[in-house]
N, C-alpha and C positions, 0 to 999 in steps of 0.2 A: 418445201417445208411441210413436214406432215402436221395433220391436226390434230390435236389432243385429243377431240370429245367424240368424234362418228367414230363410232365400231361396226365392222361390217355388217355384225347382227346387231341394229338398234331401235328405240323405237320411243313413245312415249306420245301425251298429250291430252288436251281434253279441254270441252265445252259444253256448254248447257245456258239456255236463256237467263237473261237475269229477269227479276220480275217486273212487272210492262209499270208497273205504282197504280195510284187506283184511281179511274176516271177523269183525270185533269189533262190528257194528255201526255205527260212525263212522267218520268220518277224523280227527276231533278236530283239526276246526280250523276253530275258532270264525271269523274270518274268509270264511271261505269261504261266504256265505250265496247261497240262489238269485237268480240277475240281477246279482252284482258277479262280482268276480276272485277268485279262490282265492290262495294265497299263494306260489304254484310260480308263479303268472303264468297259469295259465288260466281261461277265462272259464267262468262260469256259466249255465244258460238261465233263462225266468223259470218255465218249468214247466209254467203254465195253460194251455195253448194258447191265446191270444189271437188273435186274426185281426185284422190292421193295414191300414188303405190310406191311400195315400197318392197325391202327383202328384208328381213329381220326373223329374231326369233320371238314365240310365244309362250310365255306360259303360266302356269297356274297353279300355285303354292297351298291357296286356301279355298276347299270345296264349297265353301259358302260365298265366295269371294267370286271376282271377274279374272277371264285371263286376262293378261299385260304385254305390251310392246316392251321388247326390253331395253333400254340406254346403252348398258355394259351387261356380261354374262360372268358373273366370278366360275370360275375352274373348279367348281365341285361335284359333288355325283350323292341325290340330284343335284343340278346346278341352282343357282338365286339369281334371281334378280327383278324388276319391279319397273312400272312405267306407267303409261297410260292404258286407260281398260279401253277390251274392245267388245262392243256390242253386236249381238249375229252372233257368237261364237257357238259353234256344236264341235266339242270333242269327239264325238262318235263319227263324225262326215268326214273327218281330215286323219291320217296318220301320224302318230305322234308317240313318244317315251313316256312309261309313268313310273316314275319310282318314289316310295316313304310318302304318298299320296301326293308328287307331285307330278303336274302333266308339263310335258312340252314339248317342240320341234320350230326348225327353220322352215317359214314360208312366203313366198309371194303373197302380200295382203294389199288388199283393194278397199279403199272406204273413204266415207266423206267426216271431216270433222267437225261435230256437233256441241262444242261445248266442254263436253265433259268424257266423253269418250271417242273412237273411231268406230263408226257405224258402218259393217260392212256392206258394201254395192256389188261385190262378185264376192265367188267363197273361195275362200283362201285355197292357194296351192303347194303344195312341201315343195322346197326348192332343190330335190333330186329326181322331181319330176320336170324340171324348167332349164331352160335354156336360156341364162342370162343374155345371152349375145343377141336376142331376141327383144332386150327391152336393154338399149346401149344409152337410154336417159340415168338409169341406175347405177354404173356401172361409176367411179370414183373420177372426180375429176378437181385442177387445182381450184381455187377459187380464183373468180374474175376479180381483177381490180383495176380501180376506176383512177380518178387523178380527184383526189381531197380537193377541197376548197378552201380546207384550214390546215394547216400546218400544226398540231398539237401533241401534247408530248405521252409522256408512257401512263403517266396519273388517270391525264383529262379522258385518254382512251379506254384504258378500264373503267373509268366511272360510266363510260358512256355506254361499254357492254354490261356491267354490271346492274344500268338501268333497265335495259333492253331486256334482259333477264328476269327481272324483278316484275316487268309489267308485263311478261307474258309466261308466268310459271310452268304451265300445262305444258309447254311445247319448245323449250327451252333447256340443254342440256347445261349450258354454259358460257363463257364468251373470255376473251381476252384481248389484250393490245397487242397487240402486232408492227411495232414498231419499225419493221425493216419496211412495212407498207405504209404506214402510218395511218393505218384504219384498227377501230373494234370490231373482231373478230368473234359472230355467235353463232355456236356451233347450233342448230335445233333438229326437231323431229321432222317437223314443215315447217314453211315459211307461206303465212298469211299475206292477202292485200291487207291487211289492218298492221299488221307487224313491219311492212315496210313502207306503209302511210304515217306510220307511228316514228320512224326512222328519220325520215321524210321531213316532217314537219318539225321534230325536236334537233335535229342534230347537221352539222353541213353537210354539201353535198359528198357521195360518196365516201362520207367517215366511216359508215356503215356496212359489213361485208357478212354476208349467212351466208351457212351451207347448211344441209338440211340430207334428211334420210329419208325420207316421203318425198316423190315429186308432183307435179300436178301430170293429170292425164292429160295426153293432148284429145283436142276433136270429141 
């Protein structure tokens, strides 16, 4: 079965602390957990330091602006498209297209995410300089499934990707039911220990299935 939402160039997400509150210990607010949104509307990071790669494209629409991981790439010239900012970024270090003042190019990108953007850890690589076969964690694979613990129908699994969705914006392209499995299927950029503790604890076992375009680094 193919999936809808990963495009081979994709990308997207973002974190940044919520605020600590002010000397009591908490903020007291329970919502606010690490890797979702706080309830003012800011984002959370996921904390671990994780180290992400991924293949995707970059780019950069508005000079004032950050470059972007991209989700989907529309067919234009220049092309659109928009996602998570990445922090680190030098257009002048990396080769890349600029046309109608926009920049872009596909590359190998290396970074931890912080919240609110991905902070690169190594500097990006154009991917006609890399040899995928060299990093075979990236490379598409179907998604693992598990045996549900509930049996639940095409509604209950949408609402339950549709949650999934909801409570992790930044890094989330989408999700659906997948009925022939009988799991919610969310397609994302990564996949957090907070997004699948989040899974975990709200939903049965194995109802849950991500695939993701960032993987984590091993070692």
């Amino acid at each position: 079965m193919a999936l809808r939402g990963v495009a081979v160039f994709a990308a997207v997400l973002a974190l940044a602390g919520c605020g600590r509150g002010s000397g009591d210990g908490g903020s007291g607010d329970a919502a606010c957990d690490t890797g979702r949104t706080c309830s003012d509307g800011s984002p959370t990071g996921s904390g671990d330091g994780t180290v992400y790669r991924g293949a995707l494209t970059v780019l950069q629409d508005d000079p004032e602006g950050s470059p972007e991981l991209c989700g989907a790439v529309a067919e234009s010239y220049p092309p659109q498209c928009g996602g998570l900012p990445v922090s680190g970024w030098d257009w002048e270090s990396v080769a890349h297209e600029e046309a109608s003042g926009v920049r872009w190019g596909a590359y190998l990108v290396t970074g931890v995410f912080d919240g609110e953007s991905l902070v690169l850890s190594e500097a990006a690589v154009p991917l006609d300089e890399v040899d995928l076969s060299d990093y075979p964690e990236l490379a598409y694979a179907d998604p693992e499934f598990g045996d549900p613990a509930e049996e639940l129908g095409e509604a209950e699994l949408q609402a339950i990707a549709d949650e999934v969705a909801a409570a992790f914006p930044a890094v989330v392209f989408g999700g659906w039911a997948d009925v022939d499995h009988g799991v919610a299927l969310v397609d994302a950029l990564l996949v957090t220990p907070e997004m699948e503790a989040f899974a975990a604890e709200r939903f049965p076992a194995d109802t849950v299935v991500f695939t993701s375009v960032f993987k984590p680094v091993e070692g």
